[in-house]
MMTF fields as JSON, N, C-alpha, C and O atoms, coordinates in Angstrom:
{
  "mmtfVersion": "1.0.0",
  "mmtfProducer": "UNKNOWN",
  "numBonds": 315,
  "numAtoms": 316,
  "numGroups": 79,
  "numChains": 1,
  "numModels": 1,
  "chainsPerModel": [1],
  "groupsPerChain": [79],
  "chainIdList": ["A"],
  "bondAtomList": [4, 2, 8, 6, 12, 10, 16, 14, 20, 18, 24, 22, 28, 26, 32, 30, 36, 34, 40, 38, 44, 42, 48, 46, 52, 50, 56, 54, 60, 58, 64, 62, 68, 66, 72, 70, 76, 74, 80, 78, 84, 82, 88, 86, 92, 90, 96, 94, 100, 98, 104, 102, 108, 106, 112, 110, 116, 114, 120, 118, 124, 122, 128, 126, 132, 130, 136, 134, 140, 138, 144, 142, 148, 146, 152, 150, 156, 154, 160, 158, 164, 162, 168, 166, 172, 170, 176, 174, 180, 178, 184, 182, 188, 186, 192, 190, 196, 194, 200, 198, 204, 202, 208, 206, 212, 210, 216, 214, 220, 218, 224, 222, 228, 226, 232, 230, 236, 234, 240, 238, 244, 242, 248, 246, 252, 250, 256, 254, 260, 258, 264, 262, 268, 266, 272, 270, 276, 274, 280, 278, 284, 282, 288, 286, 292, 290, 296, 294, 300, 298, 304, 302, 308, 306, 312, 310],
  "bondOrderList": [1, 1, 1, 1, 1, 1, 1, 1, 1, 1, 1, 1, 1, 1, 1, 1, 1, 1, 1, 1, 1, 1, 1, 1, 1, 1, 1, 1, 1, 1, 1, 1, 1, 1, 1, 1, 1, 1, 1, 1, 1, 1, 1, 1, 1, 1, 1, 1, 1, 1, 1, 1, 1, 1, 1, 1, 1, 1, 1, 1, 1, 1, 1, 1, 1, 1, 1, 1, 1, 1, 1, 1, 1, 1, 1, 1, 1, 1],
  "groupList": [{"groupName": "UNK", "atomNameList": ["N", "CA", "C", "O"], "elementList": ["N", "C", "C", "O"], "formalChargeList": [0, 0, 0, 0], "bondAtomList": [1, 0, 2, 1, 3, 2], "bondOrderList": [1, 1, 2], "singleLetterCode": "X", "chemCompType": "L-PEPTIDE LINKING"}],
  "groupTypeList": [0, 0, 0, 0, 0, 0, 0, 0, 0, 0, 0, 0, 0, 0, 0, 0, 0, 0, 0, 0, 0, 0, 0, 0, 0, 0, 0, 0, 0, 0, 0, 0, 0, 0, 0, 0, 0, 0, 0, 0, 0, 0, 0, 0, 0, 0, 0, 0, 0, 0, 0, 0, 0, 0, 0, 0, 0, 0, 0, 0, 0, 0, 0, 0, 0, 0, 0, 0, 0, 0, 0, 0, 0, 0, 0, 0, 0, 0, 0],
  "groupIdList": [1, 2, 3, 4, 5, 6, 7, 8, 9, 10, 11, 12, 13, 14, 15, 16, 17, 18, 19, 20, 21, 22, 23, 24, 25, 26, 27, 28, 29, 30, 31, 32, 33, 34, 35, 36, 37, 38, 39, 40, 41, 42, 43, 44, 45, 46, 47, 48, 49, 50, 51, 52, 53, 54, 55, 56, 57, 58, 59, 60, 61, 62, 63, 64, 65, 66, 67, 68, 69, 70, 71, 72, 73, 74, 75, 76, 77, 78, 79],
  "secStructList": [7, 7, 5, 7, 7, 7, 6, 6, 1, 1, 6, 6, 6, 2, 2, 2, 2, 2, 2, 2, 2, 2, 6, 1, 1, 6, 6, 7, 7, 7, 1, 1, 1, 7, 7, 7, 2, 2, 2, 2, 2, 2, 2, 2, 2, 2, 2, 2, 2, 2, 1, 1, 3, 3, 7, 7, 3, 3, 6, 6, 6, 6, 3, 3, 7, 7, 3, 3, 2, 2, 2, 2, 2, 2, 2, 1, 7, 7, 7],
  "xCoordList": [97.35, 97.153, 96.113, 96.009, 95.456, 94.109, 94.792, 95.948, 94.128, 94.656, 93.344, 92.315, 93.417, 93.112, 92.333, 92.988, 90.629, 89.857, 89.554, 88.995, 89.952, 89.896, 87.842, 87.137, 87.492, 85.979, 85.968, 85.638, 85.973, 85.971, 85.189, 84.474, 85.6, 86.331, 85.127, 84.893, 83.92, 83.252, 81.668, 81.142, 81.082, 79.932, 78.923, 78.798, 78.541, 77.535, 76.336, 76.02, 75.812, 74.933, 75.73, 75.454, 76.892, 78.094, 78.115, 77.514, 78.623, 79.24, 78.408, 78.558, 77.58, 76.199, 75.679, 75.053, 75.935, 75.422, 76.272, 75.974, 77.585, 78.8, 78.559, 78.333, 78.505, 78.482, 77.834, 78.247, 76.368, 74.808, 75.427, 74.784, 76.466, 76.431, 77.868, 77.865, 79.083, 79.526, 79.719, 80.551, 78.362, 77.893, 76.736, 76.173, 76.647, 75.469, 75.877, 75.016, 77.234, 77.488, 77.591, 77.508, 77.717, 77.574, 78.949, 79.623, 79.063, 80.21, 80.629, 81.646, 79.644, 79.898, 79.355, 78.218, 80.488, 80.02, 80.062, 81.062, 78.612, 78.251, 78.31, 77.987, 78.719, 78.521, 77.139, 76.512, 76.897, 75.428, 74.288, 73.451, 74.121, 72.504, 72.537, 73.393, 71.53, 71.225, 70.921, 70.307, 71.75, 71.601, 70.782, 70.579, 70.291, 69.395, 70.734, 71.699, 70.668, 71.308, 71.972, 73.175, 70.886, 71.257, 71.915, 72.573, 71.72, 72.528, 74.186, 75.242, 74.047, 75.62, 76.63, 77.842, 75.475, 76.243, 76.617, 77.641, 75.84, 75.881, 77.461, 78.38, 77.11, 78.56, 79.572, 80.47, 79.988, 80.775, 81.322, 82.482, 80.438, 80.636, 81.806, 83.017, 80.633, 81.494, 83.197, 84.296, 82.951, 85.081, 85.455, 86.654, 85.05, 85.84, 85.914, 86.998, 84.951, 85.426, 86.389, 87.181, 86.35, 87.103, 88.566, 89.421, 89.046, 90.108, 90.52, 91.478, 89.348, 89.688, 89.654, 90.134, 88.445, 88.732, 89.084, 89.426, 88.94, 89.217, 88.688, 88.222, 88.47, 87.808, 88.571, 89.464, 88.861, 89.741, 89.515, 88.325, 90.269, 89.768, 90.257, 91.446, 89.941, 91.317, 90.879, 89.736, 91.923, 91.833, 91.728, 90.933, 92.431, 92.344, 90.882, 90.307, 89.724, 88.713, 87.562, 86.387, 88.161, 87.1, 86.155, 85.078, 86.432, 85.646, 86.224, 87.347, 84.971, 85.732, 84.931, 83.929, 85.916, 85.362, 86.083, 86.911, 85.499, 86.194, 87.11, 86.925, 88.439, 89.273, 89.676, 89.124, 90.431, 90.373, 91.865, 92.669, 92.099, 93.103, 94.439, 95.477, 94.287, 94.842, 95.399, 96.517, 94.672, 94.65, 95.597, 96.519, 94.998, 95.396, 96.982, 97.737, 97.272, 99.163, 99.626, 100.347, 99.317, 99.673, 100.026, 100.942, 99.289, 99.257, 100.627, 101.357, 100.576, 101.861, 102.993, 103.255, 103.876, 105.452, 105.581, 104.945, 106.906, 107.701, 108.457, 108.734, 108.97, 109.134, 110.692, 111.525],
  "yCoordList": [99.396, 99.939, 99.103, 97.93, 99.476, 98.809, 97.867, 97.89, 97.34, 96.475, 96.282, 95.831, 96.639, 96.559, 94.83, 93.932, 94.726, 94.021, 93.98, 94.98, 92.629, 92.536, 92.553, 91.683, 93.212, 93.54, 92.881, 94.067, 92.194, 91.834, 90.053, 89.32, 89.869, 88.615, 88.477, 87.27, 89.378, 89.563, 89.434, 90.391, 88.533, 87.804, 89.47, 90.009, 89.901, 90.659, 91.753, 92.941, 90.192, 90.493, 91.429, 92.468, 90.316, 91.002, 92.06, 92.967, 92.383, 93.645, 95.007, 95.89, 94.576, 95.68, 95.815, 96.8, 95.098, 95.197, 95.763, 96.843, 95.393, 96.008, 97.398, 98.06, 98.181, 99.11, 99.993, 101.087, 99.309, 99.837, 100.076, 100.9, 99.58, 99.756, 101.301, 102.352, 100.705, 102.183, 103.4, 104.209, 103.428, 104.571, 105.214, 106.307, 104.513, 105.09, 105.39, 105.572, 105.49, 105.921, 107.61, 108.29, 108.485, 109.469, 109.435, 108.496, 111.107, 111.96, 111.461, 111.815, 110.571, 110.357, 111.67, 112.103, 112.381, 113.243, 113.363, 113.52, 113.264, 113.103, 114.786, 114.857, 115.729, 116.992, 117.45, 116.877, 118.882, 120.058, 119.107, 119.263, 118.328, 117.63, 116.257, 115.553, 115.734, 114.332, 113.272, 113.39, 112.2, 111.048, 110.07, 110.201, 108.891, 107.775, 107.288, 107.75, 105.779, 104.918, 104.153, 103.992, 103.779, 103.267, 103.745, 102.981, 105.181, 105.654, 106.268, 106.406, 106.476, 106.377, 104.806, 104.658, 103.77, 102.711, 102.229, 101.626, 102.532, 102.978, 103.549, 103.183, 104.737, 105.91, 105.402, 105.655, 104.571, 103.552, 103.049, 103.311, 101.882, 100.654, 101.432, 101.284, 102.421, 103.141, 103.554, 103.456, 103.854, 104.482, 103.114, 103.18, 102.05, 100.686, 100.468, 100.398, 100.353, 100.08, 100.851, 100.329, 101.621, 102.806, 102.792, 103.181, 102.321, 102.729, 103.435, 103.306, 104.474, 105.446, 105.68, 106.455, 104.07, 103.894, 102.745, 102.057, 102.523, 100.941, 100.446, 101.343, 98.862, 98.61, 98.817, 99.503, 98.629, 98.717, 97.792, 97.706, 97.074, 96.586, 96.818, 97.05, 96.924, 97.816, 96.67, 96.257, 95.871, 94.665, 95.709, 95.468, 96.725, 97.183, 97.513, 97.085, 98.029, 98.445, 97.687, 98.024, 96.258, 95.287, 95.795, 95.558, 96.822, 97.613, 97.278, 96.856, 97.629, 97.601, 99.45, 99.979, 99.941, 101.26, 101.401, 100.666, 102.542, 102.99, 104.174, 105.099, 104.068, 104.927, 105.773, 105.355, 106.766, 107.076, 106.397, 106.703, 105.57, 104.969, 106.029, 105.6, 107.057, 108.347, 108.321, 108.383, 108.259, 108.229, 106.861, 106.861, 105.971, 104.896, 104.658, 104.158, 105.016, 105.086, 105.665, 105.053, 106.891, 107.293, 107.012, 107.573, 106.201, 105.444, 104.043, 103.659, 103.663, 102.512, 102.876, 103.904, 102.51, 102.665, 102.584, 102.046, 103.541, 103.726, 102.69, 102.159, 102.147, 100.851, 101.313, 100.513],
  "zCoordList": [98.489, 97.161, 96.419, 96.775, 95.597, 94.763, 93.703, 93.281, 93.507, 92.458, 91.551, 92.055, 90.191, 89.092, 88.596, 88.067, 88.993, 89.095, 87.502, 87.051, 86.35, 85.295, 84.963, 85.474, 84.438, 84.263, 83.17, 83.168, 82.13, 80.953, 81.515, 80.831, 82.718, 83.28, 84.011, 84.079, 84.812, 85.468, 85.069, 84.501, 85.293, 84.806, 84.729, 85.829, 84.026, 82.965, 83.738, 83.666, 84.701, 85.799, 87.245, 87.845, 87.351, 88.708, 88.042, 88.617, 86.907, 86.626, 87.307, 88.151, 86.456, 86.039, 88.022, 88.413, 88.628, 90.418, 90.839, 91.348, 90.85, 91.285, 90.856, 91.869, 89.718, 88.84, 89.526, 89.912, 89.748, 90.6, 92.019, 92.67, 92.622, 94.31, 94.234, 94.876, 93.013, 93.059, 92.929, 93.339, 91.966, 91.296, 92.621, 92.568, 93.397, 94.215, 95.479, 96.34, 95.794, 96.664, 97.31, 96.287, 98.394, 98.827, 97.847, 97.423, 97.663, 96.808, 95.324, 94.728, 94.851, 93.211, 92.469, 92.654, 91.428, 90.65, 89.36, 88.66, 88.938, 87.61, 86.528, 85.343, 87.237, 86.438, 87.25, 88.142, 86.484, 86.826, 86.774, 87.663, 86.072, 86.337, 86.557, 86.021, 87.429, 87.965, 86.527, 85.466, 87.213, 86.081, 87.024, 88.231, 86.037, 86.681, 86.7, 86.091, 87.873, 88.719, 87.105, 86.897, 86.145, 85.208, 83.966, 83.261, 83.651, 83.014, 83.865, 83.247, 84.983, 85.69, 85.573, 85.416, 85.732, 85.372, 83.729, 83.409, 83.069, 81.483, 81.0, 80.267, 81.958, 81.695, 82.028, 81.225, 83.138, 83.874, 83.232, 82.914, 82.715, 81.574, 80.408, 80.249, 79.635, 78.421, 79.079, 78.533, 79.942, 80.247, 80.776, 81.044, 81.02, 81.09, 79.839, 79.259, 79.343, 77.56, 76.807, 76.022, 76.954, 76.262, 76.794, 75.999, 78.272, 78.695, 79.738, 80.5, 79.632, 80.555, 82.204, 83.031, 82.139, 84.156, 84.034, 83.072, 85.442, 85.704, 86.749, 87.452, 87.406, 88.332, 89.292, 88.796, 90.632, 91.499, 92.51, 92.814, 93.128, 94.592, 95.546, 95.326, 96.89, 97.718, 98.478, 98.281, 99.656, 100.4, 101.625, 102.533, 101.647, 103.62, 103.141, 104.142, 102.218, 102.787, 102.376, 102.518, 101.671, 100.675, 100.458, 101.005, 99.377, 98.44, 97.038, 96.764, 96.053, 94.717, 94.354, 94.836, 93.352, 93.155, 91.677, 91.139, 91.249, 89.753, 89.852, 90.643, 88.724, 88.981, 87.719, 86.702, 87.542, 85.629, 85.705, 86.586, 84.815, 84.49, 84.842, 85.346, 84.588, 84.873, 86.745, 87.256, 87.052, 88.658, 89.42, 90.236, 88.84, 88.959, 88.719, 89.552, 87.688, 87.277, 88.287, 89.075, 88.449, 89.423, 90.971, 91.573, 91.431, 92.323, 92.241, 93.155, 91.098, 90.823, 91.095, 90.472, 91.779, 92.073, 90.177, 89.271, 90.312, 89.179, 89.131, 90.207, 87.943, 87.511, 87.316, 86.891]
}
């Protein structure tokens, strides 16, 4: 299961690279029209700020990726 990579915590430059490598992967969908690399990581940033994603890290596939906070609960055993 992923575990929730604190971004706040994540040096500015990392962020913004990290951001650049998961936004550019095959099957990211931005909606009907193409965004630049930098405004997808832009859009990124804003729903970490806001709440609405989160970073993720998964150890079986040492990847980090973004999730909608939404998705993510879901994933948590019920408490």
């Amino acid at each position: 299961m992923p575990i929730i990579l604190p971004w706040q915590q994540v040096e500015q430059d990392t962020l913004m690279r990290l951001l650049a490598e998961v936004v550019s992967r095959d099957g990211t969908d931005y909606g009907g029209h193409e965004l630049s690399q930098m405004d997808k990581c832009q859009q990124a940033l804003a729903n970490l700020k806001q709440g609405r994603a989160v970073l993720c890290w998964d150890d079986d596939t040492e990847t980090a990726s973004l999730m909608s906070q939404e998705a993510f609960d879901k994933l948590s055993p019920a408490s």
